[in-house]
C-alpha positions as a Markdown table, in Angstrom:
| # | Residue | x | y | z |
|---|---|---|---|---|
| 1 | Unk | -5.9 | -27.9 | 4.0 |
| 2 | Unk | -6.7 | -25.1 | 5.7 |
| 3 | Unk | -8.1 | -26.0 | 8.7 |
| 4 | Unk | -5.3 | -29.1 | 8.9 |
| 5 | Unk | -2.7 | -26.4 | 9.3 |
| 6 | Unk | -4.4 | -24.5 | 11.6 |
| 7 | Unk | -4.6 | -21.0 | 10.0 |
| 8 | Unk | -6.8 | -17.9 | 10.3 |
| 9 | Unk | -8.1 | -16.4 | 7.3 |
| 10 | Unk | -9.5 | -12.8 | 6.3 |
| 11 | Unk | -11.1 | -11.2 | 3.7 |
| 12 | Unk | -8.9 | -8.7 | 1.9 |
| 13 | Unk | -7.9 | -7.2 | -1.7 |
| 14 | Unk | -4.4 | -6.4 | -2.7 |
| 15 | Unk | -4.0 | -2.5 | -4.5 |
| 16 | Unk | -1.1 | -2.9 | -6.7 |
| 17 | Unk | 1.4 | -0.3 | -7.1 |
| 18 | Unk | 1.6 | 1.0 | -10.8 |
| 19 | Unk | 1.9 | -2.3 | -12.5 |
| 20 | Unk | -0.3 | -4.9 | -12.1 |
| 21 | Unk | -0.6 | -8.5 | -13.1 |
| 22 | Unk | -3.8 | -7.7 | -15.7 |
| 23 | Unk | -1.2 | -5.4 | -17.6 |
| 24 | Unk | 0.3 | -8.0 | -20.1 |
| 25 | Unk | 2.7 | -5.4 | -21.0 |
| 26 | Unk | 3.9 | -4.9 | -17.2 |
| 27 | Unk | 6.2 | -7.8 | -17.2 |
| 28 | Unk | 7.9 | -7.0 | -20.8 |
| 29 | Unk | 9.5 | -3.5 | -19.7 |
| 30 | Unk | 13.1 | -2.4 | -18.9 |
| 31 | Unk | 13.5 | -2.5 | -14.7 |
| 32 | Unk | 10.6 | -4.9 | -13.8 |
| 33 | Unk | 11.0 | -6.1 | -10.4 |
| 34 | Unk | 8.2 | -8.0 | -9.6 |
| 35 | Unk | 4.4 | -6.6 | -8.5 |
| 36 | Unk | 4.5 | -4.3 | -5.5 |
| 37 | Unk | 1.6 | -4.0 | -3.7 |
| 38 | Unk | -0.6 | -3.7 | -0.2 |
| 39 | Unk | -3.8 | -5.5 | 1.5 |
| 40 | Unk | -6.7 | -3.3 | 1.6 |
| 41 | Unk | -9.5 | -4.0 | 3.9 |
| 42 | Unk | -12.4 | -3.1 | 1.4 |
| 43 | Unk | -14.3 | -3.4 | -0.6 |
| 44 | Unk | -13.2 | -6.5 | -0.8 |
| 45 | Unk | -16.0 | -9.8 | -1.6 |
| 46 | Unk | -15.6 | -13.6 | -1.0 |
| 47 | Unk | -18.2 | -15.2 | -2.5 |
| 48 | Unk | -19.3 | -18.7 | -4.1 |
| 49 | Unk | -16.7 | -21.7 | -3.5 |
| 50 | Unk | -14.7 | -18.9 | -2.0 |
| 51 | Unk | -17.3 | -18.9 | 1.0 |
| 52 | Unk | -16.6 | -22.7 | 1.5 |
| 53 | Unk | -13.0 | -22.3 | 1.5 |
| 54 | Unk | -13.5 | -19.0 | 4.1 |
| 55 | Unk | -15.2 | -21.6 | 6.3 |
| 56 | Unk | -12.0 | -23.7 | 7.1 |
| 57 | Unk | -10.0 | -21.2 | 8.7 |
| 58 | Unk | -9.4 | -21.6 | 12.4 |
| 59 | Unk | -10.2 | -17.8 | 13.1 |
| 60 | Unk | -12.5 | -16.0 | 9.9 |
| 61 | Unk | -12.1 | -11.8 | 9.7 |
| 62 | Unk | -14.2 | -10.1 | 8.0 |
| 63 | Unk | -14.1 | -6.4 | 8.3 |
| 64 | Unk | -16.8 | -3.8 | 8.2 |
| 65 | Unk | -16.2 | -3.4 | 4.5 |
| 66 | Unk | -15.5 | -6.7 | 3.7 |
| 67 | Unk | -18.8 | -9.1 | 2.3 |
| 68 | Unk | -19.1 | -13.2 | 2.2 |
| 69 | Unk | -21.3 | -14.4 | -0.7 |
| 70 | Unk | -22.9 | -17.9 | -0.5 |
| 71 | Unk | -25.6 | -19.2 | -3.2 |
| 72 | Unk | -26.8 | -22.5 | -4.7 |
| 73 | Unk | -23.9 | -25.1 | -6.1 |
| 74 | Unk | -23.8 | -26.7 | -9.2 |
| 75 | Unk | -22.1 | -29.4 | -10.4 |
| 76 | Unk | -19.7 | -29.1 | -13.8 |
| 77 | Unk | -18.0 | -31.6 | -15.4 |
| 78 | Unk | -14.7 | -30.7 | -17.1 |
| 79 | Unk | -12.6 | -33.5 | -19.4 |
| 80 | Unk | -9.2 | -33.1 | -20.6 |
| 81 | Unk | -7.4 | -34.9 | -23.0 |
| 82 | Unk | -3.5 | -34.5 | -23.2 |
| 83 | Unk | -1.6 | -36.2 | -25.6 |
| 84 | Unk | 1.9 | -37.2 | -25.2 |
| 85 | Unk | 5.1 | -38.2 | -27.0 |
| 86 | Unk | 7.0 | -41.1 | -24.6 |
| 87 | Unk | 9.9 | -43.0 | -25.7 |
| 88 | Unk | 10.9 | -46.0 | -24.2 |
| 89 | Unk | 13.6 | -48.4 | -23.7 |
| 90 | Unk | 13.1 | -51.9 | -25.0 |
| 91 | Unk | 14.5 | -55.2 | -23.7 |
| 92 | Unk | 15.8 | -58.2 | -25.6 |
| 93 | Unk | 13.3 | -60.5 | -23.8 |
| 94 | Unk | 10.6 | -57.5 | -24.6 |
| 95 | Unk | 10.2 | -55.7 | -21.1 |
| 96 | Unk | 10.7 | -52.1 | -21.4 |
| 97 | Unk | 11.2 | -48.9 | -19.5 |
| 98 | Unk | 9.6 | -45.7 | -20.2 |
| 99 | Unk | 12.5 | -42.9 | -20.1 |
| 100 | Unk | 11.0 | -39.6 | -21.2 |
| 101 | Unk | 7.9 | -38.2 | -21.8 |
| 102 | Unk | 6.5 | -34.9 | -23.5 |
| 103 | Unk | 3.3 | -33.1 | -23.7 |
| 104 | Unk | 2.3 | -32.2 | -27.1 |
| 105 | Unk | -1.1 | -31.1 | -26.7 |
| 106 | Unk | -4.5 | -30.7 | -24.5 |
| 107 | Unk | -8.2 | -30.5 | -25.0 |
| 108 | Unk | -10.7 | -29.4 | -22.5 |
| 109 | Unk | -14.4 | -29.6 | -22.9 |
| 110 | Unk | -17.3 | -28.7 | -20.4 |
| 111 | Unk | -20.1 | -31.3 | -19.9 |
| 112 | Unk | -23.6 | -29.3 | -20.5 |
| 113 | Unk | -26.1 | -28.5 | -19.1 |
| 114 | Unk | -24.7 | -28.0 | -15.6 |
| 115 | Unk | -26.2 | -30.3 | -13.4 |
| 116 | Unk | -27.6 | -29.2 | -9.7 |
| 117 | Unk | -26.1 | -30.3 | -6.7 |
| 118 | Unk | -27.9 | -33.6 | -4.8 |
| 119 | Unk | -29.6 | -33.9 | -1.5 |
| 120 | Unk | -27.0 | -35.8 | -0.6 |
| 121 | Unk | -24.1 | -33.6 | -1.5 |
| 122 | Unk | -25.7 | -30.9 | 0.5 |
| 123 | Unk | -25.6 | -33.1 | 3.4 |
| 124 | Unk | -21.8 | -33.3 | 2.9 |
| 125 | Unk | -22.1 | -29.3 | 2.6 |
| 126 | Unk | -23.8 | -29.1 | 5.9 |
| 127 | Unk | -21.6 | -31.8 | 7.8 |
| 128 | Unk | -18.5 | -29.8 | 6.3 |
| 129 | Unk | -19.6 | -26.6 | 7.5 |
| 130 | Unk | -20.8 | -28.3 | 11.2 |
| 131 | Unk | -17.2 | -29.6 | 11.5 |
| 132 | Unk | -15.4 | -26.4 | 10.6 |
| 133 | Unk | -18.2 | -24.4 | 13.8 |
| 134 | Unk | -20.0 | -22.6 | 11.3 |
| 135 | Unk | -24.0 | -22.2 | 12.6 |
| 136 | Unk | -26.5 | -24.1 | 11.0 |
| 137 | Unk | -28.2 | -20.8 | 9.5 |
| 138 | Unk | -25.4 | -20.9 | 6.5 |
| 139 | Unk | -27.1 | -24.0 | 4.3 |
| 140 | Unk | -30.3 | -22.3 | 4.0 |
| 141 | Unk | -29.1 | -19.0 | 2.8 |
| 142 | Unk | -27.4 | -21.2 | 0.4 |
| 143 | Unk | -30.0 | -23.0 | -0.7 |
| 144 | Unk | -32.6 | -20.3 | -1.6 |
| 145 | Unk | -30.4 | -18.1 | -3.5 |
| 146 | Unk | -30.1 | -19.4 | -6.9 |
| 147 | Unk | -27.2 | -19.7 | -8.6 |
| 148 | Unk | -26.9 | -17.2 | -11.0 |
| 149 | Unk | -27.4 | -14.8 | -7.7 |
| 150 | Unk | -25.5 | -14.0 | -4.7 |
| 151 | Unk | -26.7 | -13.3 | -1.5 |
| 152 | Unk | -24.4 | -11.1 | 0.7 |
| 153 | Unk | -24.7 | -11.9 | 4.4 |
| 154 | Unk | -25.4 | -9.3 | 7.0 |
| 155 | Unk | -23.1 | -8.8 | 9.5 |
| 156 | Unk | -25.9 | -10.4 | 11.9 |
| 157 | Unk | -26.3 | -13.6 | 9.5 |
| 158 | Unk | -22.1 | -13.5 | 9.6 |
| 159 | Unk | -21.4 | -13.2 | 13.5 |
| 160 | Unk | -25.3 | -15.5 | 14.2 |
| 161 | Unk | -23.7 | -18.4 | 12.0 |
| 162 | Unk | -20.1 | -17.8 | 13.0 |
| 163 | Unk | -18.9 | -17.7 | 9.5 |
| 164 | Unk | -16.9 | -14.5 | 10.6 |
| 165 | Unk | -15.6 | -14.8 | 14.3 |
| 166 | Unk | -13.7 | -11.6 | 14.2 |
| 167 | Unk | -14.2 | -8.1 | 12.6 |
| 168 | Unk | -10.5 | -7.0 | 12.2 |
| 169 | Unk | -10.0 | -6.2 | 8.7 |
| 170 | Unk | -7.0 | -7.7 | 6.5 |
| 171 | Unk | -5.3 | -4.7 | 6.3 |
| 172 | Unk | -4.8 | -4.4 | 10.3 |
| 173 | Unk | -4.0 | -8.1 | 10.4 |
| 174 | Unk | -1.0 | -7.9 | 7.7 |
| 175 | Unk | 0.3 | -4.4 | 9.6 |
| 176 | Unk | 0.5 | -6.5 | 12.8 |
| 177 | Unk | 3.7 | -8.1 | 10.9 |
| 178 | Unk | 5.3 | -4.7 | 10.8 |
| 179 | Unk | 7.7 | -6.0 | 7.5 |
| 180 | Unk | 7.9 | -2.4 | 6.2 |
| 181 | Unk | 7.3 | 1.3 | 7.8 |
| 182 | Unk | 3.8 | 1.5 | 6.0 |
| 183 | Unk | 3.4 | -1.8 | 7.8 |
| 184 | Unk | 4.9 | -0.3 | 11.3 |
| 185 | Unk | 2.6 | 2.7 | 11.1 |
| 186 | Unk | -0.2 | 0.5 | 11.0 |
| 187 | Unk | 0.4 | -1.4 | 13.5 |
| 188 | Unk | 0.4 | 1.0 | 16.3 |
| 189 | Unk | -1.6 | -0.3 | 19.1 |
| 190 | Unk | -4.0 | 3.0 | 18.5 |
| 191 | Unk | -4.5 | 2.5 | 15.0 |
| 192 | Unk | -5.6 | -1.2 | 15.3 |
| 193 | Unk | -7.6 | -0.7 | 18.0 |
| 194 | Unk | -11.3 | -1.1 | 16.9 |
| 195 | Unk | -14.7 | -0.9 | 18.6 |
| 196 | Unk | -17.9 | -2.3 | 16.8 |
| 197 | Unk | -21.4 | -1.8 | 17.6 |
| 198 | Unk | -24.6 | -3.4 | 15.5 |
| 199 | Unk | -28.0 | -3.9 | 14.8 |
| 200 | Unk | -30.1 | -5.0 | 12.2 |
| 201 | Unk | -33.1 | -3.0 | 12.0 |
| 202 | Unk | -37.0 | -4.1 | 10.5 |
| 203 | Unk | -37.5 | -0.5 | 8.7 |
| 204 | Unk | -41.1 | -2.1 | 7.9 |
| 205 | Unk | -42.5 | -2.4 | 4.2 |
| 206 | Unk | -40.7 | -0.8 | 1.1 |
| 207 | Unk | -42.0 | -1.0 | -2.5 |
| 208 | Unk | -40.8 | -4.2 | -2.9 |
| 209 | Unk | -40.8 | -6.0 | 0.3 |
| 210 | Unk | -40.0 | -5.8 | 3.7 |
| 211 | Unk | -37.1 | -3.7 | 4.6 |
| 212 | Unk | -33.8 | -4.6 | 6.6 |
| 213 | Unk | -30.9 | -2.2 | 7.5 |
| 214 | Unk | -27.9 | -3.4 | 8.8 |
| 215 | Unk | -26.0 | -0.6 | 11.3 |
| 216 | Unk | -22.5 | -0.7 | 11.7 |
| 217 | Unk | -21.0 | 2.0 | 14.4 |
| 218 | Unk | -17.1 | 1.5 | 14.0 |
| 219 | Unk | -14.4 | 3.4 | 15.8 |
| 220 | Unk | -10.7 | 3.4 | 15.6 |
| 221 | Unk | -8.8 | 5.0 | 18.7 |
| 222 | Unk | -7.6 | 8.8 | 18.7 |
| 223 | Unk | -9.5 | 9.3 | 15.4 |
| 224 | Unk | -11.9 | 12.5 | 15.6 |
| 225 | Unk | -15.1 | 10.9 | 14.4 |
| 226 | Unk | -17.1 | 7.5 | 14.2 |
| 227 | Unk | -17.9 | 5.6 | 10.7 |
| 228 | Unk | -21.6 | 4.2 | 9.9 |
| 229 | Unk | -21.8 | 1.7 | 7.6 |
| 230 | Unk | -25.3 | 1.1 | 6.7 |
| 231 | Unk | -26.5 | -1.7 | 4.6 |
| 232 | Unk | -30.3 | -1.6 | 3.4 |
| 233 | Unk | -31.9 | -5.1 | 1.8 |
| 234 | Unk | -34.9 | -6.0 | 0.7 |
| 235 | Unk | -35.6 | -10.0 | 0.4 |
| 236 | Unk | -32.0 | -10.3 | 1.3 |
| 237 | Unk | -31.2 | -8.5 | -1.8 |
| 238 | Unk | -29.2 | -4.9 | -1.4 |
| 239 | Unk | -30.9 | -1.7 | -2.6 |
| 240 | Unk | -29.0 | -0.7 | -5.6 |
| 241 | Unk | -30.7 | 2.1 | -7.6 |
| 242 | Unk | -30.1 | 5.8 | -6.8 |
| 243 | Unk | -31.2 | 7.9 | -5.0 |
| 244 | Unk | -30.9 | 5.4 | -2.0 |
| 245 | Unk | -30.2 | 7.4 | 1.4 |
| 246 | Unk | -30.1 | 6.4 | 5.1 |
| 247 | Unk | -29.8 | 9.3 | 7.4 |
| 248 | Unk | -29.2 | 9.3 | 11.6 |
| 249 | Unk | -30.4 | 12.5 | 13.3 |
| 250 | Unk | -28.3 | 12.8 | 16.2 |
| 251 | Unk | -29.9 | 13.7 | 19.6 |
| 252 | Unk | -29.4 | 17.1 | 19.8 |
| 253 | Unk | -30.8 | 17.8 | 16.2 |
| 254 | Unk | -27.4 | 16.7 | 13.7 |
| 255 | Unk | -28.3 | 15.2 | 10.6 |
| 256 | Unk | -25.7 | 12.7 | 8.9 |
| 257 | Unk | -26.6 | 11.2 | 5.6 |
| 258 | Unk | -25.0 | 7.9 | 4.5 |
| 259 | Unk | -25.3 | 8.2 | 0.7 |
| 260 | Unk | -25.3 | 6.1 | -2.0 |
| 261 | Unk | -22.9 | 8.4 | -3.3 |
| 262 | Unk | -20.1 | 6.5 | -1.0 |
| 263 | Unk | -20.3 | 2.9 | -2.8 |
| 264 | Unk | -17.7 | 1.5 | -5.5 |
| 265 | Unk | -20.2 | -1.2 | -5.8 |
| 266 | Unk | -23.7 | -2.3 | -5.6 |
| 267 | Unk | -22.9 | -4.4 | -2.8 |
| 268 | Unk | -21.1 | -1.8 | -0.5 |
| 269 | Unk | -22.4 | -0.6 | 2.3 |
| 270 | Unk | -23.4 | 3.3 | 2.2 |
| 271 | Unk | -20.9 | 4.8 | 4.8 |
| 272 | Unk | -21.0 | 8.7 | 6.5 |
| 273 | Unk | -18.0 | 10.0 | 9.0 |
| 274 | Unk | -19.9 | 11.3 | 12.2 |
| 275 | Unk | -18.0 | 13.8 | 15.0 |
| 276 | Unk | -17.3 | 12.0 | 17.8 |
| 277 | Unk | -18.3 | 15.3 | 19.3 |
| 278 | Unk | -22.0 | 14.4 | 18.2 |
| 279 | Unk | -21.9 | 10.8 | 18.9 |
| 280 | Unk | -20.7 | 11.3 | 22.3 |
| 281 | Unk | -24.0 | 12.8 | 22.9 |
| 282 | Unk | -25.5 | 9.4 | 23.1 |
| 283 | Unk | -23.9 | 8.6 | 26.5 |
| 284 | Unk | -26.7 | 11.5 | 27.3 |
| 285 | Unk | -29.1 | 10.6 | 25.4 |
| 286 | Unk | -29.4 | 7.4 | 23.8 |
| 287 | Unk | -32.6 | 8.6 | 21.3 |
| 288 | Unk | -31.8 | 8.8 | 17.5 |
| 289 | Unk | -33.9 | 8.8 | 14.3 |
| 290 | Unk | -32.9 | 6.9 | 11.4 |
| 291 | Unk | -34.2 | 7.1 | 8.3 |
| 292 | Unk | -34.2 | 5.3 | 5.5 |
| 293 | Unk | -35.0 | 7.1 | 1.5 |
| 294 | Unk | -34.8 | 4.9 | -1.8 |
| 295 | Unk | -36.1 | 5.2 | -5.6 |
| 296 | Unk | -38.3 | 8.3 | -7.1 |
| 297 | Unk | -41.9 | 8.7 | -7.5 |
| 298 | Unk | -44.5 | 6.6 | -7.3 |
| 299 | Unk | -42.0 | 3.8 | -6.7 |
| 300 | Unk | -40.2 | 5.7 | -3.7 |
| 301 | Unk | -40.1 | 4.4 | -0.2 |
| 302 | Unk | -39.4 | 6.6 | 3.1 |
| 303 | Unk | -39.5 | 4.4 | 5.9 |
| 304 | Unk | -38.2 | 5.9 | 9.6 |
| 305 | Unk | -37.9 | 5.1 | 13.5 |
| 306 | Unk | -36.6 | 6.5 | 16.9 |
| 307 | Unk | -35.0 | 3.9 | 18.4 |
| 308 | Unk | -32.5 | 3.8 | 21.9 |
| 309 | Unk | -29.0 | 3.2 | 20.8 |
| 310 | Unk | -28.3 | 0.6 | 23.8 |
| 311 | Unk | -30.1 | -2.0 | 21.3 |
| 312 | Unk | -27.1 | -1.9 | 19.3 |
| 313 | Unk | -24.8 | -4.7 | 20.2 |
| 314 | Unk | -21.6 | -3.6 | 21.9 |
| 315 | Unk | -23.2 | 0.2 | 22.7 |
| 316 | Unk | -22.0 | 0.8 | 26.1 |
| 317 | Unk | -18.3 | -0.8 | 24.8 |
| 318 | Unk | -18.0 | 1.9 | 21.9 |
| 319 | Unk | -19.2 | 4.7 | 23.8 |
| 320 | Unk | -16.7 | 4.1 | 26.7 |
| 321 | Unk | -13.8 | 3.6 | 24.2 |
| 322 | Unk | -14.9 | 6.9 | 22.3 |
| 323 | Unk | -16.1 | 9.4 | 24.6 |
| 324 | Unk | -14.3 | 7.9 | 28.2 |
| 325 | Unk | -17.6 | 8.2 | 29.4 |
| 326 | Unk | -20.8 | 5.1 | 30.8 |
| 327 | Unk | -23.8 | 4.8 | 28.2 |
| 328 | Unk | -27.0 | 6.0 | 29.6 |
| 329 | Unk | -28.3 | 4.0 | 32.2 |
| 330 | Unk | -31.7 | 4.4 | 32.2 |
| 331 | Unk | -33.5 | 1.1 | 30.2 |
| 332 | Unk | -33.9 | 0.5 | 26.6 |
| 333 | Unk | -36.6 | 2.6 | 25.0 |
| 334 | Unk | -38.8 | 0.4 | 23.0 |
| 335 | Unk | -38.1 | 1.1 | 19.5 |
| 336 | Unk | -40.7 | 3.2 | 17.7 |
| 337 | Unk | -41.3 | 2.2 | 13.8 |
| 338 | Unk | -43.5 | 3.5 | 10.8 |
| 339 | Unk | -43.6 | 3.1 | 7.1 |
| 340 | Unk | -44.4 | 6.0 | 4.6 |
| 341 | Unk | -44.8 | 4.8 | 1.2 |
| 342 | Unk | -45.6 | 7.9 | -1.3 |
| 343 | Unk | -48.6 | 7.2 | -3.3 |
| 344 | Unk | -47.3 | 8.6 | -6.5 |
| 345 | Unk | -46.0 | 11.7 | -5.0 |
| 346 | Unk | -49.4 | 13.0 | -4.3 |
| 347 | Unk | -49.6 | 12.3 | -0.1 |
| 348 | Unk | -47.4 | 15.6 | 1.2 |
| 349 | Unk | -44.5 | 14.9 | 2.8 |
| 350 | Unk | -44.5 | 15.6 | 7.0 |
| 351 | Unk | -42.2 | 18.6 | 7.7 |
| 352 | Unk | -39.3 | 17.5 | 9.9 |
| 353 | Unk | -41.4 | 19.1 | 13.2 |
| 354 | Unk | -44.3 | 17.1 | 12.9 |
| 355 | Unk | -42.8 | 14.2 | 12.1 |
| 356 | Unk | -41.9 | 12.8 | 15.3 |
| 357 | Unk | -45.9 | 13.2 | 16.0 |
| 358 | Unk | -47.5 | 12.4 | 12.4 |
| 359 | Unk | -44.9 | 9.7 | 11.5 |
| 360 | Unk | -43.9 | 7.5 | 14.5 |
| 361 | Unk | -46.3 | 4.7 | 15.5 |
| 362 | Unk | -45.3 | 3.4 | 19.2 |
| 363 | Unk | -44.4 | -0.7 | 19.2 |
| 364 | Unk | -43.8 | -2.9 | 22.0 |
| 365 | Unk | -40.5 | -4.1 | 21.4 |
| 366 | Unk | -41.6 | -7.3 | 19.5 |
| 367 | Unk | -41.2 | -4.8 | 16.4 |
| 368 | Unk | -37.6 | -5.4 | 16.1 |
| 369 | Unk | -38.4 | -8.7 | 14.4 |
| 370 | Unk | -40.8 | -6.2 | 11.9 |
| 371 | Unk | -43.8 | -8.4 | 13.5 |
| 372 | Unk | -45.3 | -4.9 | 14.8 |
| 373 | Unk | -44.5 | -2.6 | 11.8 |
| 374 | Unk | -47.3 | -0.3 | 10.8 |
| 375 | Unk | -48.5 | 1.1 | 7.6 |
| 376 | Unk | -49.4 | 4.6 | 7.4 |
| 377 | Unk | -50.7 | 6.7 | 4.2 |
């Protein structure tokens, strides 16, 4: 239906003004006009069946906050019976007509268990999702996470498969239509004007499992700083116990911390605002340290790496738009990677001035694929 009528689709929440539709009560009092209310851009989640029905639209937005969820189908069978009252019209020679009918009562019932979806059925998944130009890397995300989970994909899984095509967020989309002043300030040409840049990073080996952090450098013209939106997973799971950190020291010795202080929910990305005074330093010098921090002792995991910001996609792009100025043009640094995993909090912890030489194992650039990765104690 979707695709048939050729529209776009994004992934968006609506915040409802004072009354909303989950307040039975709303409705009932003296003045109601009606919900009032406006699309946010996040957090805001389509996931399950929704994910299929994301798939059809012609152009698919899903902003930096925004998350697609995909895992296993099942099959349930729902019956209803309905009864009705119909009265008729009868003939003299016995033929007659039916002239009203009324509904006076319904049953549903659930088949149980739920029964799994067919190898066959999946092949109607994946020829569904081939006809709407999604990648074939979808199906097998679904397919390993089970049911009763969710995977969320990375913004490298979403933009690799083509499930999301463009990362303007719902809100800027629905201010393009400019139907009221809220709606008109938003659609300024500076205010919807965003840059991206990504990478997904191999961190190496956490507690439990290898470790991926997705990067997101986002800027929005005239504002005064850039947002980071870091995601950290491990087996395509997100890190969701506190204290969960990922910090970015700048070139010239700035620390930002994303925390997980910044999330409404498990599955949001841990954000941080950085100066665009400090950011523009990149266009000198590409180098910055990120680190990544999760759990307490003897479970916690401190994983870092130096890396050249040119591997992020869309780099030079976001530094021109930002800072007015070229990205460095010397070539890609290959990305330096270690792991630190405390033994029980008895191995001391490298001060910040040796860490660059105690901590930081040099890798050919294979180890962005986490092929490389060392292991240091």
């Amino acid at each position: 239906m979707i695709r048939q009528r050729g529209l776009e689709i994004a992934v968006g929440q609506t915040r409802f003004f004072g009354c909303e539709p989950s307040d039975a009560s709303c409705a009932k009092r003296s003045g109601f006009a009606g919900y009032h209310g406006i699309v946010s851009s996040g957090p805001a989640y389509c996931a399950s069946a929704c994910s299929f029905l994301f798939a059809g639209g012609v152009k698919r937005y899903v902003g930096v906050l925004a998350r697609i969820g995909v895992h296993q189908t099942i099959r349930r069978q729902t019956h209803v019976l309905t009864r009705y009252m119909v009265h008729f019209l009868k003939y003299p020679d016995g033929h007659r007509v039916e002239v009203s009918r009324q509904t006076i009562g319904q049953t549903r019932w659930t088949d149980e268990p739920e029964a799994e979806t067919s190898a066959a059925q999946y092949r109607d998944v994946a020829a569904y999702l081939k006809q709407m130009g999604i990648g074939d890397g979808v199906l097998p995300l679904v397919l390993a996470t089970p049911n009763t989970s969710i995977h969320w994909m990375t913004s490298a899984e979403l933009f690799d498969t083509s499930m999301a095509t463009d990362r303007t967020d719902a809100a800027q989309l629905i201010a393009r239509l400019g139907r009221d002043q809220l709606a008109a300030y938003h659609a300024s040409p500076d205010y919807r004007t965003v840059t991206l840049a990504h990478a997904t990073l191999p961190m190496g080996q956490g507690s439990d499992g290898p470790v991926l952090l997705s990067l997101d450098f986002t800027y929005r013209r005239n504002d005064g700083a850039i947002r980071l939106a870091a995601m950290p997973t491990s087996n395509g799971r997100p890190f969701e116990r506190p204290p969960l950190d990922v910090s970015v020291t700048m070139p010239k010795g700035q620390v930002e911390v994303a925390s997980v202080a910044t999330r409404q929910m498990p599955s949001d990305p841990l954000t941080v605002s950085i100066p665009k005074s400090e950011f523009c330093d990149l266009a000198q010098d590409g180098m910055v340290r990120i680190e990544f921090e999760s759990g307490r002792a003897p479970n916690e995991t401190r994983l870092s790496l130096v890396t050249n910001a040119q591997i992020f996609s869309s780099m030079p792009g976001l530094l021109k738009e930002a800072c007015g100025e070229p990205a460095p043009t010397q070539a890609p640094t290959p990305t330096h990677a270690n792991v630190a995993l405390r033994d029980g909090g008895t191995s001391p912890k490298p001060s910040p001035a040796a860490s660059a030489k105690s901590r930081l194992v040099p890798a050919t650039s294979k180890s962005l694929d986490g092929s490389d990765s060392q292991r240091l104690w």
